[in-house]
N, C-alpha and C positions, 0 to 999 in steps of 0.2 A: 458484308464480307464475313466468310465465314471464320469461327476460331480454327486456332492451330490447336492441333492433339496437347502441344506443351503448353501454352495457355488453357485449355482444357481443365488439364491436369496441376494446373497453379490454383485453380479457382474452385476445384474440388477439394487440393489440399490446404486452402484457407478455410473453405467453408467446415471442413473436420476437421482444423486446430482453432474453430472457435467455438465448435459445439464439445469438442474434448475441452476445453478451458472452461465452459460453462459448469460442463458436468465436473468437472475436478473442483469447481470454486462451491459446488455442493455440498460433495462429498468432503474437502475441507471442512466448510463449517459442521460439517455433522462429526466430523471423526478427527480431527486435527491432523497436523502434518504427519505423526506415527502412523495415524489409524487409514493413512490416505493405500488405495490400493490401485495400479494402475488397468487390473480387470476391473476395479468397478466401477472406473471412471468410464472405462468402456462399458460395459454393461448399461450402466447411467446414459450414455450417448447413443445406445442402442448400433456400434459399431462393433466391429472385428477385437477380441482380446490383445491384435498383435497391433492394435492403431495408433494408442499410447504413444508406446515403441518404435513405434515409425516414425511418428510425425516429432515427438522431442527428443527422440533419443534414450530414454529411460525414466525415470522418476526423479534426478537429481533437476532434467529439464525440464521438466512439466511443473517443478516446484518454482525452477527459475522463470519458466514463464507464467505463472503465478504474482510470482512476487514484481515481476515488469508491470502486468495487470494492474499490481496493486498500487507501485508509485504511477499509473498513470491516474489512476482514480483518485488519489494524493494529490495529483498536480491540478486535474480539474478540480478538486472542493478548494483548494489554494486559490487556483484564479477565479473561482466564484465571490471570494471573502472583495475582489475590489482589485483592479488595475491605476495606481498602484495602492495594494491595501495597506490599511495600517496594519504595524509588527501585532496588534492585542488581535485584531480579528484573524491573522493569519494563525497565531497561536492556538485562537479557538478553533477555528477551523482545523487544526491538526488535531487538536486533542477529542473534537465531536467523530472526527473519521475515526480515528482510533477505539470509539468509544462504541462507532453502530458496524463496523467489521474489526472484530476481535482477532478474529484467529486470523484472517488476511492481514491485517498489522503483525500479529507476532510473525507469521512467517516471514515479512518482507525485510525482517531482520533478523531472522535465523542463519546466519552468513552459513555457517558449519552445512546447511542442506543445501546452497546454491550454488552456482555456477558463477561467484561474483567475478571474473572477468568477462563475463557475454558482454558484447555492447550494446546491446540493447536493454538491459538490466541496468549499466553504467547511465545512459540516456534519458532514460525514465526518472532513474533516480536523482541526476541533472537536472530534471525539467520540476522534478518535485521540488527538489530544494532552492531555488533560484528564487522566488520570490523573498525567502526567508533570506535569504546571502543579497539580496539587492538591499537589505534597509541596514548591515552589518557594517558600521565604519571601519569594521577591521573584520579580516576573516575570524577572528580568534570572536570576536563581539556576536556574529552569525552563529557560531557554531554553539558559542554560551546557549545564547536564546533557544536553538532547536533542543539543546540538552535539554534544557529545562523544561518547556514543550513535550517532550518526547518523557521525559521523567516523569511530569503531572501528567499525561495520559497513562504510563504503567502503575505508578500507585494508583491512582482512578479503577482501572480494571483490577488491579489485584485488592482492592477494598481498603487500601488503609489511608486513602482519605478522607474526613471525616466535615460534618459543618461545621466544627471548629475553628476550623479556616474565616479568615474577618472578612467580610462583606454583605453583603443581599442576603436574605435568609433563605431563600427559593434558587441561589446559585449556583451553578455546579464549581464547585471546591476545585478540580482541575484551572476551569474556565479562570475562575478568578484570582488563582495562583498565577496564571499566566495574565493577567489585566497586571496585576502588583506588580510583577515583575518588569513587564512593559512598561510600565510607568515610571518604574524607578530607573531604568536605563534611557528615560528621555532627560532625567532630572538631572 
């Protein structure tokens, strides 16, 4: 059966808003959220200057879909750590995502450049955070844990944590901030 022109044209416009997302998560890493340029994104994707613009709407969308991108990627390294995982390896697992995409982390919390009511942004970032809020006997307990998580990945990348931190001598200082603290919220 043949396509309709409008499914045609759905599957054209999926196919360039994923090679624009590809190119933008390039051009991200090399230039950070200031340095992001939405001709270069297109240039990078080898499409039209005005495709950006088309398919997100401008650059506050293209960041927000971005940052959707990035809690899905979030949610899969989360459901890698174990169905259900323990809270220490969900932790790690936050804190290694955070640690091998930099700039895709800071943006997914840059609220100031996204679109935070899209719902699709709101869903991702649902789907990210659910394993972490399924081991929290209280919302307030979930939300500790991610701070803290989310806190030992930013000193991490900003360098001011040190091996001074007590454990394994070969451990990542993050990792094992978040093992301690796991641990002592089971005690």
């Amino acid at each position: 059966m043949p396509r309709s022109d409008e499914s045609l044209s759905a599957a054209r416009d999926t196919g360039l808003r994923a090679s624009l997302l590809s190119a933008a998560e390039v051009e991200l890493a090399e230039h950070g959220p200031e340095g992001l340029r939405l001709r270069a994104v297109a240039r990078r994707a080898g499409v039209s200057h005005a495709a950006p613009g088309y398919v997100f709407g401008g650059m506050r969308g293209m960041l927000t879909a971005l940052a959707t991108k990035g809690f899905g990627a979030l949610a899969e390294r989360l459901a890698e750590a174990g169905d259900p995982a323990p809270l220490t390896a969900l932790g790690e697992a936050y804190v290694r995502f955070a640690a091998q995409e930099p700039t895709l982390f800071s943006l997914m919390f840059r609220t100031s450049l996204l679109e935070t009511r899209d719902p699709d942004l709101i869903a991702a970032q649902r789907r990210a955070f659910a394993p972490i809020a399924a081991h929290g006997e209280t919302r307030e307990h979930a939300v500790m844990f991610w701070a803290l998580a989310h806190g030992a990945a930013i000193l991490e990348r900003e360098g001011q944590l040190t091996r001074a931190v007590p454990g394994e001598g070969d451990d990542d200082p993050a990792e094992e901030i978040v093992r301690l603290f796991a641990q002592t919220l089971r005690e």
